[in-house]
BAKE-184376 format. One line per 5 residues: their letters; for each residue x negated, y negated, z negated of C-alpha. Coordinates in steps of 0.25 Angstrom, whole numbers, plus 5000, padded with zeros to 4 digits. Example, Ala and Ser with C-alpha at 12.3 -4.5 7.8 and 13.67 -1.06 7.14 Angstrom:
<atoms>
as = 4951,5018,4969 ~ 4945,5004,4971;
</atoms>
This chain:
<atoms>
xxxxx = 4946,4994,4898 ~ 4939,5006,4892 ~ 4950,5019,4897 ~ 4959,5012,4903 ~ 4962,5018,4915;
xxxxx = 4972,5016,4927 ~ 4984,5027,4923 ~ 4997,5031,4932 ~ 5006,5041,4933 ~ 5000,5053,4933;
xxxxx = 4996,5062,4948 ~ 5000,5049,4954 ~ 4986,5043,4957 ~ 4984,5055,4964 ~ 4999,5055,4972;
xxxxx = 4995,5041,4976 ~ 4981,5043,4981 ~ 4982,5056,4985 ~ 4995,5051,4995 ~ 4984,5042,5000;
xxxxx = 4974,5052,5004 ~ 4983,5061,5010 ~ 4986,5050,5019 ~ 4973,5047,5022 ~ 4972,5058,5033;
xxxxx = 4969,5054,5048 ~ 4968,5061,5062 ~ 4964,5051,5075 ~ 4971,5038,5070 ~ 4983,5047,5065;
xxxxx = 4986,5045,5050 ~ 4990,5059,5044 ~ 4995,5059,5031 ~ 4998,5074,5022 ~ 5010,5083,5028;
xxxxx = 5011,5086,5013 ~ 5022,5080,5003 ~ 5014,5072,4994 ~ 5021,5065,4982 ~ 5023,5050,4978;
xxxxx = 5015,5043,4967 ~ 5026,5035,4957 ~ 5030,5023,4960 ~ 5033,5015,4945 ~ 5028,5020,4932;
xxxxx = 5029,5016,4917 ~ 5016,5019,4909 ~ 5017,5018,4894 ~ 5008,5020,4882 ~ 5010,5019,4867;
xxxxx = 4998,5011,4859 ~ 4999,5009,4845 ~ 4988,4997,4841 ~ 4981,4996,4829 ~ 4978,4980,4835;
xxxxx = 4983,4972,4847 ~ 4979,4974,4861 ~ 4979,4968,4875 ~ 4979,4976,4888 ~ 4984,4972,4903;
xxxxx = 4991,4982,4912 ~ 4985,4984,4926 ~ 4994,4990,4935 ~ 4995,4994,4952 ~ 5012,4990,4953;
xxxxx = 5021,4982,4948 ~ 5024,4983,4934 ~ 5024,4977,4920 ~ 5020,4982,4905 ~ 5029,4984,4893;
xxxxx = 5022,4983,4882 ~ 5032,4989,4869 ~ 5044,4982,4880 ~ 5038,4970,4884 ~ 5036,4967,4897;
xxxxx = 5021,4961,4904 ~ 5017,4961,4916 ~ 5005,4968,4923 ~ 4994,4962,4921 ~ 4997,4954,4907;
xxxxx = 4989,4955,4896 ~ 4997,4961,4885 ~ 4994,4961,4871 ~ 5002,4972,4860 ~ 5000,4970,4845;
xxxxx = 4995,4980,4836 ~ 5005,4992,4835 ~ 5012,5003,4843 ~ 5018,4998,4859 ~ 5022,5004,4871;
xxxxx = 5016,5000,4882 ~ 5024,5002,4897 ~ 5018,5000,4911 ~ 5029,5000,4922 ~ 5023,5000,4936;
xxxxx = 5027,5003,4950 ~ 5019,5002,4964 ~ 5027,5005,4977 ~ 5013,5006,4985 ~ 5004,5012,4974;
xxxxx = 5000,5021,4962 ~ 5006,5013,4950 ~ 4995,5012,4939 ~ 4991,5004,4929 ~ 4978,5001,4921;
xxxxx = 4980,4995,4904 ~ 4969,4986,4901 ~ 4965,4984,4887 ~ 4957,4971,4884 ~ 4949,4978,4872;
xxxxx = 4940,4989,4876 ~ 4945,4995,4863 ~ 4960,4995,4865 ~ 4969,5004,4864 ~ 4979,5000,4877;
xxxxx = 4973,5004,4889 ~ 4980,5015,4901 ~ 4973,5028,4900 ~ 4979,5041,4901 ~ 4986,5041,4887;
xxxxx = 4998,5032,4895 ~ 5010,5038,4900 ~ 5017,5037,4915 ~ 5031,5037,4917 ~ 5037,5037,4930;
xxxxx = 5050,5036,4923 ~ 5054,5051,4926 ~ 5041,5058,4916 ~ 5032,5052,4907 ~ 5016,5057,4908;
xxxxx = 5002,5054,4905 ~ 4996,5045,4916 ~ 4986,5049,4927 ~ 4972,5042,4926 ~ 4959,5043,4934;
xxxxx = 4945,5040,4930 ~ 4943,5034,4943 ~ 4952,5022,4940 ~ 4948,5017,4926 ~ 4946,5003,4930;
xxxxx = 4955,4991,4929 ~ 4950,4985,4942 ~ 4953,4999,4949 ~ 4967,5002,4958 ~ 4971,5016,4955;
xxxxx = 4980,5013,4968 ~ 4966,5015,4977 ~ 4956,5024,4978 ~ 4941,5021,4973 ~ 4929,5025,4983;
xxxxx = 4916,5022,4981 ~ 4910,5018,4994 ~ 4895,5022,5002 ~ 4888,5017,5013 ~ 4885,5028,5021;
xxxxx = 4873,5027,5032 ~ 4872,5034,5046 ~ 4861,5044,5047 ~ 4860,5042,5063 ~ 4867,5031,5072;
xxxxx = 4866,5037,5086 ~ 4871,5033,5100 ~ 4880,5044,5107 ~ 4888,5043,5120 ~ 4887,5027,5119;
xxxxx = 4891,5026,5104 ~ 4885,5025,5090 ~ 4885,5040,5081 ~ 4885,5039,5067 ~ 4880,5049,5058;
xxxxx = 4883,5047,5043 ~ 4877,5061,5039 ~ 4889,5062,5029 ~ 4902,5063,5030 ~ 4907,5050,5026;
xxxxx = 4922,5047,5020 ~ 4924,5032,5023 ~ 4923,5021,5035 ~ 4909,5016,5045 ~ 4905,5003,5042;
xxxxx = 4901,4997,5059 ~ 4893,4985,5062 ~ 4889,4979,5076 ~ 4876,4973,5075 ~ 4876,4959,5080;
xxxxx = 4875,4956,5095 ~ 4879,4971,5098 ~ 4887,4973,5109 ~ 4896,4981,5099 ~ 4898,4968,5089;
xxxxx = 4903,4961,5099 ~ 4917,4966,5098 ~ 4916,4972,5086 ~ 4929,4962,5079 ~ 4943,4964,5075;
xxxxx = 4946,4957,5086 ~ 4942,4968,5096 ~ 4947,4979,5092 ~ 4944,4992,5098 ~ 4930,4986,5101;
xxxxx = 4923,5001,5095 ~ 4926,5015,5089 ~ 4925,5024,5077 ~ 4924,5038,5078 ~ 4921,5047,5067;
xxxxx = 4919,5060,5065 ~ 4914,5072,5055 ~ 4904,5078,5065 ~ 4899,5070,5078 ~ 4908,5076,5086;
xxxxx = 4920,5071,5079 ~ 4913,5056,5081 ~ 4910,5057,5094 ~ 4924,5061,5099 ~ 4934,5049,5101;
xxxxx = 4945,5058,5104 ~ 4944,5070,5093 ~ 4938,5064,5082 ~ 4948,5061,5070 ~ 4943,5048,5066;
xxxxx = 4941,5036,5076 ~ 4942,5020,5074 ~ 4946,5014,5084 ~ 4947,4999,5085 ~ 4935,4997,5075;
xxxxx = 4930,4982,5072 ~ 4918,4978,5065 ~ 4922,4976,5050 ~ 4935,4984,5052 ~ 4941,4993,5042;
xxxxx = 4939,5008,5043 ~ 4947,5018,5039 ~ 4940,5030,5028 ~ 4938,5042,5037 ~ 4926,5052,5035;
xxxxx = 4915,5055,5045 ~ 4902,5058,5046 ~ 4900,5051,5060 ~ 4906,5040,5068 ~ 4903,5035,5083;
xxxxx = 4904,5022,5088 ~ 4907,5022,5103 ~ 4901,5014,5112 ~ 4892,5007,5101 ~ 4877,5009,5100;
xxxxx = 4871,5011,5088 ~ 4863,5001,5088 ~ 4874,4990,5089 ~ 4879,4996,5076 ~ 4878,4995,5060;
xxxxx = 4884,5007,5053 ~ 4888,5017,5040 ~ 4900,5021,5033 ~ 4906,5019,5020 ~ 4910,5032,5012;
xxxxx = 4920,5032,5000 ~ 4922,5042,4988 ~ 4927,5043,4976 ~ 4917,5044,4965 ~ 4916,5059,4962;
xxxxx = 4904,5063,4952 ~ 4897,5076,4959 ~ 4892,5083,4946 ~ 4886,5097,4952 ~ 4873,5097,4958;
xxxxx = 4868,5110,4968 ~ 4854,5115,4972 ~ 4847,5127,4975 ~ 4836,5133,4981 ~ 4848,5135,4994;
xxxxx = 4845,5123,5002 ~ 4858,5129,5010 ~ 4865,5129,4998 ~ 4862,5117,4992 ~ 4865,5108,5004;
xxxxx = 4880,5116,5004 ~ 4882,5110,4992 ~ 4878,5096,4994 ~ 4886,5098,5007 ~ 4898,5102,4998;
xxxxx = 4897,5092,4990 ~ 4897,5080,4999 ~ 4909,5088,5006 ~ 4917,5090,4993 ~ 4912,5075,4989;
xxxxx = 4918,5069,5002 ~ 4932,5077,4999 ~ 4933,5072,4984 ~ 4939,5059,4981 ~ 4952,5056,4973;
xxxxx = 4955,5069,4978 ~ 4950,5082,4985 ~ 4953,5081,5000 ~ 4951,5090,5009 ~ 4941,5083,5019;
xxxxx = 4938,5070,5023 ~ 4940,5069,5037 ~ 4953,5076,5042 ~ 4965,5079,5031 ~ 4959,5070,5020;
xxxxx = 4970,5076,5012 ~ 4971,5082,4998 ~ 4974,5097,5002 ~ 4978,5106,4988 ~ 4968,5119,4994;
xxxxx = 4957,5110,4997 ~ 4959,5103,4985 ~ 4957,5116,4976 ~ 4945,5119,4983 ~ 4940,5107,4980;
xxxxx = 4944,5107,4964 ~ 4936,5121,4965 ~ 4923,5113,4970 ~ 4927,5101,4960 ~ 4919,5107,4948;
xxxxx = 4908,5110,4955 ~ 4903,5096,4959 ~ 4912,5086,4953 ~ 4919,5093,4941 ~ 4929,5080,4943;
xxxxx = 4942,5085,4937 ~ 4948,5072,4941 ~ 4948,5075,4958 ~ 4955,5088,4955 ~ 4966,5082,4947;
xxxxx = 4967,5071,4958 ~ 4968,5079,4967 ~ 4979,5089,4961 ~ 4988,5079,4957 ~ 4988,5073,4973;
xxxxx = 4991,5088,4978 ~ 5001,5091,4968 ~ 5010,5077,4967 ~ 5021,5075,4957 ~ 5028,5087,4949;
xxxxx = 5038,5091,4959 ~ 5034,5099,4970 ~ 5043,5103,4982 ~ 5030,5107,4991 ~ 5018,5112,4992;
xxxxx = 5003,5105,4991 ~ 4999,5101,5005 ~ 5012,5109,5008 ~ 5005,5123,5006 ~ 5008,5133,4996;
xxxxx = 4994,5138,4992 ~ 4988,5125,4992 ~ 5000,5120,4979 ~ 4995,5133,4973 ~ 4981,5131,4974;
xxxxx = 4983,5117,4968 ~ 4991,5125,4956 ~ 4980,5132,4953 ~ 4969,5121,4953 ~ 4976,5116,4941;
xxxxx = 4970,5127,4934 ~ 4957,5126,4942 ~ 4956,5112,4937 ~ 4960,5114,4921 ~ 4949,5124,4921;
xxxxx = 4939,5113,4927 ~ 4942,5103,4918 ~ 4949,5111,4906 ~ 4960,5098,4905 ~ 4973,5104,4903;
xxxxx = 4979,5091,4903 ~ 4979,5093,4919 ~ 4986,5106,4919 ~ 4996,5101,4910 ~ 5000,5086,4920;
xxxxx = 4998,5098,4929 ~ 5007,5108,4924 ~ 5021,5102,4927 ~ 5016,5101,4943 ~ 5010,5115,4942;
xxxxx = 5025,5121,4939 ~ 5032,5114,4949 ~ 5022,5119,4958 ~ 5026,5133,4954 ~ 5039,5131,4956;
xxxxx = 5038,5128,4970 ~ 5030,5139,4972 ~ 5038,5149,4966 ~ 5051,5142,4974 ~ 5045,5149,4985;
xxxxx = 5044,5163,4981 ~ 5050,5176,4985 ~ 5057,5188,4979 ~ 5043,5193,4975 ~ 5038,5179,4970;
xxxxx = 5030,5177,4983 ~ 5027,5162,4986 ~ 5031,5159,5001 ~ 5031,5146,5011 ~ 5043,5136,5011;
xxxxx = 5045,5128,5024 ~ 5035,5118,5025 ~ 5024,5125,5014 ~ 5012,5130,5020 ~ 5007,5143,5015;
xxxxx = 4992,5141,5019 ~ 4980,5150,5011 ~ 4971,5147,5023 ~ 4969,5145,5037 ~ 4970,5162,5041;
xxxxx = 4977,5171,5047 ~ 4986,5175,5034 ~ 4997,5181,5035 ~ 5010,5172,5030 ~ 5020,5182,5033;
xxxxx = 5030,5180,5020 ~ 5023,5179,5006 ~ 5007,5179,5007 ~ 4998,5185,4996 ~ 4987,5172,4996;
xxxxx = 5001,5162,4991 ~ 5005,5173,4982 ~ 4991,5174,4975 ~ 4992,5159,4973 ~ 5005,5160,4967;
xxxxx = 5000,5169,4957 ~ 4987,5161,4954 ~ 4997,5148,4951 ~ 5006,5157,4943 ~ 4994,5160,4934;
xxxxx = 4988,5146,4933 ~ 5001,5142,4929 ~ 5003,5151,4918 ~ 4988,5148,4913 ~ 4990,5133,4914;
xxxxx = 5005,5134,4905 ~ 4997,5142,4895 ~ 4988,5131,4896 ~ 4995,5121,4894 ~ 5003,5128,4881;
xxxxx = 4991,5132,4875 ~ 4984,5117,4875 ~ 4980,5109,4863 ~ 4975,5097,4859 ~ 4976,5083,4864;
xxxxx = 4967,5072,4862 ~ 4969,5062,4851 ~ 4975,5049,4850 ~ 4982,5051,4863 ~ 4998,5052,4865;
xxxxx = 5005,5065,4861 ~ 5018,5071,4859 ~ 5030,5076,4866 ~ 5042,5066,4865 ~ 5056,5069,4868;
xxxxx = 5063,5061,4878 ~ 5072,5049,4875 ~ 5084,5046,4881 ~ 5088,5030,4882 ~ 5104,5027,4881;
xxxxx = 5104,5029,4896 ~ 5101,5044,4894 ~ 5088,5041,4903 ~ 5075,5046,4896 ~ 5068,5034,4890;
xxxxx = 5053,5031,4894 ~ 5044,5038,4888 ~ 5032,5032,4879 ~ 5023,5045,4878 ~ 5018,5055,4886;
xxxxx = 5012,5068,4883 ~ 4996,5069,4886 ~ 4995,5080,4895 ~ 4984,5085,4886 ~ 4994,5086,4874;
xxxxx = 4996,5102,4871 ~ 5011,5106,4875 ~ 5021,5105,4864 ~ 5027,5118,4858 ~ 5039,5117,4870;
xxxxx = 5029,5116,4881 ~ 5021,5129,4876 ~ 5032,5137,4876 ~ 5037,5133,4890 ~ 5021,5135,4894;
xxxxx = 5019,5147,4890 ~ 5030,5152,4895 ~ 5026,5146,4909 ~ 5014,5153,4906 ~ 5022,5166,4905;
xxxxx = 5031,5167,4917 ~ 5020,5162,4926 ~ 5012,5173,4921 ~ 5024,5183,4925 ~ 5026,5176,4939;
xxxxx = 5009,5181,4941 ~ 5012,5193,4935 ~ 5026,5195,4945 ~ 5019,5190,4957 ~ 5005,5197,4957;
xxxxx = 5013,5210,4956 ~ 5021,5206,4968 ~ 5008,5202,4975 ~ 5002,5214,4973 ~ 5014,5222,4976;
xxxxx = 5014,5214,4990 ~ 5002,5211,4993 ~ 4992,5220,4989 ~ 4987,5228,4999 ~ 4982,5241,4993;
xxxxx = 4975,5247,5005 ~ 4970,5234,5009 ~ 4966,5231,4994 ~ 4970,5216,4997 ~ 4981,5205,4997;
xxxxx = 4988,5205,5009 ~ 4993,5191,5015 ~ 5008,5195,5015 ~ 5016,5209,5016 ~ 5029,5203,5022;
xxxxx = 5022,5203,5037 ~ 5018,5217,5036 ~ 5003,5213,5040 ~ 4997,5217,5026 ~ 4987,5207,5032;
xxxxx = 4975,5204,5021 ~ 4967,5190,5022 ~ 4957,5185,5011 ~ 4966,5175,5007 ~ 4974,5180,4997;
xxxxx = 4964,5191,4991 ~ 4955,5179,4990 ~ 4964,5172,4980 ~ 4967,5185,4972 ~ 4952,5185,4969;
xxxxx = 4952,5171,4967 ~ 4963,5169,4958 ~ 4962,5182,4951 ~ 4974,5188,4956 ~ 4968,5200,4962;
xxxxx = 4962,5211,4950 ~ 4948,5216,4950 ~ 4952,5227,4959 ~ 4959,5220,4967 ~ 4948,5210,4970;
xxxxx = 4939,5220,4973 ~ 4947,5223,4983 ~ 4950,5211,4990 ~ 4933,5207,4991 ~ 4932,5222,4997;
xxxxx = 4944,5223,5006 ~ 4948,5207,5009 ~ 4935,5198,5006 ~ 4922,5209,5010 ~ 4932,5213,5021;
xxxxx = 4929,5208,5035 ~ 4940,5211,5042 ~ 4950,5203,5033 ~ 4949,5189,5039 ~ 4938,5179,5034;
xxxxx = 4943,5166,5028 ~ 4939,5156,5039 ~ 4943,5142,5033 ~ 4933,5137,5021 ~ 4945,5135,5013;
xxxxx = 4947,5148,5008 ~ 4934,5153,5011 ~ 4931,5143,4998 ~ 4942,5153,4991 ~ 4935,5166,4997;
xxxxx = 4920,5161,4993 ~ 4927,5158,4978 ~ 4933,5174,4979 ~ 4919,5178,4983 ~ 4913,5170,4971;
xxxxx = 4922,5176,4961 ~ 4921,5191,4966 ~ 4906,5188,4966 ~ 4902,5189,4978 ~ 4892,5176,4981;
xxxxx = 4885,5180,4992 ~ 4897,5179,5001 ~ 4898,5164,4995 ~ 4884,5162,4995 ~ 4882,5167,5011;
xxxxx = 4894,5159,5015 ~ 4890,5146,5008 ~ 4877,5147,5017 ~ 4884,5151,5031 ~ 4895,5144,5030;
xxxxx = 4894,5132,5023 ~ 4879,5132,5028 ~ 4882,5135,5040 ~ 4890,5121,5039 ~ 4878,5113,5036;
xxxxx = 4869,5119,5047 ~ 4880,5113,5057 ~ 4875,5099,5048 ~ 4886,5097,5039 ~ 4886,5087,5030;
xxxxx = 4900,5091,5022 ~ 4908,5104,5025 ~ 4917,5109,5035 ~ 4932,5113,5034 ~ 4928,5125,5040;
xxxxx = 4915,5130,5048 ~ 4914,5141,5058 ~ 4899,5142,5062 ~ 4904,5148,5075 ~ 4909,5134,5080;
xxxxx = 4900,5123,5085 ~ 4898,5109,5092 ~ 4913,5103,5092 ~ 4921,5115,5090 ~ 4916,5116,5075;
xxxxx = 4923,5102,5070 ~ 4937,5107,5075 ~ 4949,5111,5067 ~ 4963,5114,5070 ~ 4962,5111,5083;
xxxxx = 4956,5099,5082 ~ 4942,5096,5087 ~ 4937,5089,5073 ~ 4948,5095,5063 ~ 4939,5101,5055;
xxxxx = 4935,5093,5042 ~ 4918,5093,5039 ~ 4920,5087,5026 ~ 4930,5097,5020 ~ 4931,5099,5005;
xxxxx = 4933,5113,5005 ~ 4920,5115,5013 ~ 4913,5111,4998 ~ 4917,5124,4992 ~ 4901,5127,4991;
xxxxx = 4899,5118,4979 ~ 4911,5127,4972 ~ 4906,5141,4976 ~ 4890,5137,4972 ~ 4895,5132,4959;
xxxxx = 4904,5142,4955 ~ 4898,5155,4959 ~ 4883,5150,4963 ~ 4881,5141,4951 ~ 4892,5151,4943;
xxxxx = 4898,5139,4937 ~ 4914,5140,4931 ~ 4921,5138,4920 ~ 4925,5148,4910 ~ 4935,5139,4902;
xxxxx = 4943,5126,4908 ~ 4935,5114,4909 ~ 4922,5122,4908 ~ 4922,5123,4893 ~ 4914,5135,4895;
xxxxx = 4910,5136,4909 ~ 4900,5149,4914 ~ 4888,5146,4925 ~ 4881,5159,4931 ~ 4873,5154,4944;
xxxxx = 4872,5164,4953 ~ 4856,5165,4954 ~ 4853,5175,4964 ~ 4857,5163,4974 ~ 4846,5155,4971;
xxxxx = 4833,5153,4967 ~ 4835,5138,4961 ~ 4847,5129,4958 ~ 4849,5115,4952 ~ 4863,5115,4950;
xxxxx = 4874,5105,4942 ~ 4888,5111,4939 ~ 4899,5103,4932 ~ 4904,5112,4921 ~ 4915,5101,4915;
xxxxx = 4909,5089,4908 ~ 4894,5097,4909 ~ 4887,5102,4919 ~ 4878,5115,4921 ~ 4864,5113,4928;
xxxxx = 4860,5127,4933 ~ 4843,5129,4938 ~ 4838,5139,4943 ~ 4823,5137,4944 ~ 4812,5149,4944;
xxxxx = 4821,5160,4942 ~ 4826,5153,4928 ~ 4841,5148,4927 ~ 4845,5135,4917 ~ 4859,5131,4915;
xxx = 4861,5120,4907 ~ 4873,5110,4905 ~ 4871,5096,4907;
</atoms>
């Protein structure tokens, strides 16, 4: 059926799936679900829609539950084919699903009907009426919203060799799926390769060869395996087979993704650089699915910090606006909030401020407005947990995190306060937003209506539902505006306290906290007073001579925020620093023969000692998202790409020349793209 699409209650999809991912997570045999409160999908919905036909027409509903359809308050079954006269008729879905997403899909029987589920229909979970969620990924009536959708590749080995009595595989990638093993007939191997005797051979897995060939550390291992059995998803780059010969064995590997369009392109007279960001890409590739996880070995969890790097490398290579949103609504979960994302503090703020970060990508202030109510209540939890001088502190269980350092905590600390500020000025430009909008399309449903009560007193259902592109009624701007109002206040109030408190004059930077006494100074915080624009010219300039230029200030050790100092760097204008570490670091990666990039990377360890991590002898992930920040800082401050209004309706590029000598270069820019060459001293920049 021409756009029709399978619809649900919206930010629901993504509570269901993104449960299942964070569920995903395993350590030696040992499952591992999220320490994190994660919120439940609805159980029973009512969908409705108002049609008004000019002639009759016959549709079928579709739906994942048990249900029926009511169609101007007659009753049908799922399933039925259900013809309306010419005329105007209310149309109610009523479906529930103890184990699943509840969702339906409306089938027309003409490809020119007017009934059909798309996101004109509303969602009722019997508490609030709303537009329904949608994704262009499920447009099919054969599709189950209910299950993810991979597309699946046969990966080879690029050497099969014997070690220590045993098969070593080498895939030459990192793969995110299972191994395919056969016995070739007559092998000593085949000959007890059935369910019946199980335990007959191993699996072990690993990201580097040492992981594989350690049975006792690595994190992956099959035990039990059988011809033809089943295996579990895990991610690899190697496997070993003990005690099996290669020559007795068949193998490769089946990889799964999600279908995600790569619309940037990269190359340069740097073969250094090049190769960095074809290494990005696979990396970012391989941590991009439904939603942005943080890597694909260890956590395989949606982390909120990871997840706002990853929206910042997003339009760089995919410009996919519908992995951010995903994404958001998993981490943020239903309306009320009563704890922080992943449990910490900085990370619900960072996710706050994405919302912005994602209107200016795509320009839709629809998002910020399904948005909006969720924002709030995130502000109220945070400001619940102020002081006397508005400073935002830790409750029992919250982690206040910034980075792995050795910050002072000590009370209130500057980094959380910056934040705080930032959301309280994202906040205020997205209320004036949101009261300033106009326009909506045409022939969809509009229109505020009052609620009905029925004789019971209980509001009745309601029939309509506001477009979340509808501009705000009269009411609504008045309350935005004044939103807008007292969050610019509370940014007024608290960076005069912050810079009462924390502003170190004669150190001419932020200091972590003043309760302890320590006046301590880390990049941290002053790092997010430049990035945010917090900090004033002056002050600026003072934090790159005293905090960023100053060696005795700490360096940032994780590639977290080392993506966040790089950024500062960048927008202070400082590339060489970016262009030198993009080369040792991330270079120095590739000369140890990495095929994505690390978690972290300390070219002072080597041999076994460089794949551990929190105490654990292969801990660290080598296929970690944030490690893909290269294809963001080349695009942004080497290519000179950004917008200059929301969703790049005017957009600037200014390469960064003296870098190179060619370049051959693709960079989304919304809906077009910019191709940028460099060739023979001369510079063309066209769209396309």
């Amino acid at each position: 059926m021409k756009n029709a699409v399978w619809i649900w209650y919206p930010g629901d999809f993504e509570l269901y799936h993104g449960m299942k991912q964070n569920f995903r997570r395993e350590e030696r045999g040992l499952g591992w679900p999220a320490f994190w409160k994660m919120d439940d999908w609805r159980k029973n919905l009512r969908f409705f829609r108002k049609y008004e036909l000019a002639k009759p027409e016959v549709f079928t509903v579709h739906g994942c539950g048990v249900g029926h359809v009511q169609a101007d308050g007659v009753k049908f079954p799922l399933e039925e084919r259900i013809t309306l006269p010419a005329g105007g008729h209310l149309i109610e879905v009523f479906i529930g699903n103890m184990t699943g997403l509840p969702c339906i899909y409306v089938e027309n029987e003409r490809e020119d009907g007017r009934i059909f589920s798309d996101g004109t229909w509303g969602a009722d979970d019997f508490l609030q009426a709303v537009p329904v969620g949608t994704s262009s990924l499920y447009t099919g009536r054969e599709q189950d919203p209910n299950e993810a959708e991979y597309e699946e590749t046969v990966v080879n080995p690029v050497s099969v060799t014997e070690r220590e009595g045993g098969t070593l595989v080498d895939f030459g990638r990192m793969v995110d799926g299972w191994p395919m093993i056969s016995f070739a007939a007559g092998s000593a191997a085949a000959a007890g390769t059935g369910k019946e005797d199980m335990g007959d051979f191993s699996i072990i897995y690993g990201e580097s060869e040492d992981e594989a060939l350690d049975p006792v550390y690595c994190y992956y291992k099959e035990e039990h395996a059988y011809e033809g059995k089943k295996l579990r998803r895990r991610a690899f780059r190697y496997i070993y087979l003990p005690g099996i010969l290669p020559g007795e064995v068949s193998i490769s590997a089946v990889h799964q993704s999600i279908p995600l369009k790569v619309r940037a392109s990269f190359h340069s007279n740097d073969d250094t650089i090049n190769r960095i960001w074809e290494v990005a890409k696979n990396t970012y590739s391989l941590c991009s699915g439904l939603f942005f996880i943080d890597g694909i070995k260890r956590d395989r969890w949606i982390w909120s910090g990871d997840a706002y790097q990853s929206m910042m490398v997003n339009p760089y290579l995919y410009f996919d606006t519908e992995i951010d949103k995903r994404t958001s609504r998993a981490l943020r979960g239903n309306t009320e909030m009563r704890q922080h994302i992943n449990t910490i503090v900085d990370y619900t703020m960072l996710w706050l401020i994405s919302v912005q970060n994602e209107y200016m990508m795509d320009g839709n202030p629809a998002y910020v407005r399904e948005m909006f109510p969720k924002m709030e209540a995130a502000m109220d939890l945070l400001f619940s947990q102020t002081d006397e001088h508005g400073f935002l502190q830790g409750r029992a269980r919250d982690w206040i995190y910034i980075d792995w350092a050795d910050i002072d905590k000590e009370g209130p600390i500057s980094a959380e306060q910056v934040l705080l500020w930032k959301c309280c000025k994202v906040m205020a430009d997205c209320a004036r937003l949101l009261a300033g909008q106009e326009g909506q399309a045409s022939g969809e449903p509009s229109g505020r209506k009052s609620i009905k009560l029925g004789p019971d007193g209980r509001p009745l259902p309601a029939d309509t539902v506001v477009p979340y592109y509808a501009p705000a009624s009269e009411e609504e701007k008045k309350q935005l505006q004044c939103s807008a109002e007292n969050y610019e206040k509370l940014a007024g109030k608290l960076r005069q306290a912050i810079i009462k408190y924390f502003w170190d004059e004669e150190k001419g930077a932020l200091i972590d906290s003043f309760t302890s006494g320590k006046r301590n100074v880390t990049r941290h915080a002053n790092i997010f007073a430049v990035l945010f624009d917090f900090a004033d010219e002056k002050q600026k300039e003072s934090i790159l001579k005293n905090v960023l230029y100053n060696d005795s200030v700490p360096q940032i050790m994780t590639p977290y925020f080392k993506f966040f100092e790089l950024d500062a760097f960048g927008k202070l204008g400082d590339l060489d620093r970016i262009w030198n570490t993009l080369h040792d670091y991330w270079g120095g990666m590739l000369e140890r023969g990495a095929v994505t990039f690390w978690e972290t990377f300390d070219p002072a360890q080597t041999g076994r000692e460089q794949y551990g991590m929190y105490g654990d002898s292969f801990g660290k992930s080598l296929c970690h998202a944030w490690g893909a920040s290269p294809i963001y800082l080349l695009g942004r401050y080497f290519l000179g790409v950004r917008p200059t209004s929301p969703g790049y309706r005017t957009y600037e590029v200014k390469p960064a020349l003296q870098y190179f000598d060619t370049l051959d270069c693709t960079v989304p820019a919304g809906e077009k793209s910019v191709h940028i060459v460099l060739q023979g001293g001369k510079l063309q920049i066209s769209e396309c």
